[in-house]
C-alpha positions as CSV (number, residue, x, y, z in Angstrom):
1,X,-66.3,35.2,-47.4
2,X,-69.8,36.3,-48.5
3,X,-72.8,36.1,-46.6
4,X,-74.0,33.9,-49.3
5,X,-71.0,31.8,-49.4
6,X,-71.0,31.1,-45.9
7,X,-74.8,30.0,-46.3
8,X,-73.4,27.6,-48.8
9,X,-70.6,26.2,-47.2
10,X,-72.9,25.8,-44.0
11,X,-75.8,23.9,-46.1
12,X,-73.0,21.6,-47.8
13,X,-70.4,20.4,-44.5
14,X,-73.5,17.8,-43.6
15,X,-74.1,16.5,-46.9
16,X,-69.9,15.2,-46.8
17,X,-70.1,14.9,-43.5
18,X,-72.8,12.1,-44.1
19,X,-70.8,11.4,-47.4
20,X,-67.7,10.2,-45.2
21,X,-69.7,8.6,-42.9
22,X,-71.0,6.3,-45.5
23,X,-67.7,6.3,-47.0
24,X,-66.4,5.1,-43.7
25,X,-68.9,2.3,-43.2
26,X,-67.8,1.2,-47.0
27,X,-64.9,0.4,-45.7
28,X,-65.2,-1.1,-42.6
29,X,-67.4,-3.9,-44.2
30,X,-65.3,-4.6,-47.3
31,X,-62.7,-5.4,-44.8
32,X,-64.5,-7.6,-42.9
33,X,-66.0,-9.3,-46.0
34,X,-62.2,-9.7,-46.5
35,X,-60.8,-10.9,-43.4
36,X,-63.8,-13.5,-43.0
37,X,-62.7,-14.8,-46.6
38,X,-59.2,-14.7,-45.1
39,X,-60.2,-16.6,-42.1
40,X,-62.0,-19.2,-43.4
41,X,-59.3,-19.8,-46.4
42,X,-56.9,-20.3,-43.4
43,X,-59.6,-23.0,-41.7
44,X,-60.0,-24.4,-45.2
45,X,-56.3,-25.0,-45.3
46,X,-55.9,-26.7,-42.2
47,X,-58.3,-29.3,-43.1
48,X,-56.6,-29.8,-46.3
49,X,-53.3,-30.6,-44.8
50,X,-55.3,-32.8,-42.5
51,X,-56.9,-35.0,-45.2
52,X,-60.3,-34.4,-44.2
C-alpha cells in the first residue's frame, strides 16, 4: 500500500463508519415503527373480538 493510499483509506473508514452508524439507527427505528403497528393491531383485535 502507498503512502497515499493509506492517507485515503485513513480519511474514508470514518465517513462508513458514520455511514453504518446511521445505517444502524435506520434500522432500529423502522422496526420499532413496525412492532408498535404490530402491537397495537394485536390490541385492536382484542377489542374486536370483544365487541367494543
Amino acid at each position: 500500500m502507498t503512502e497515499v493510499q493509506a492517507v485515503e483509506l485513513a480519511e474514508l473508514r470514518p465517513k462508513v463508519t458514520q455511514r453504518k452508524q446511521q445505517s444502524k439507527e435506520r434500522r432500529a427505528k423502522e422496526y420499532q415503527g413496525i412492532k408498535a403497528a404490530a402491537d397495537r393491531v394485536v390490541v385492536l383485535e382484542e377489542l374486536e373480538g370483544r365487541g367494543s
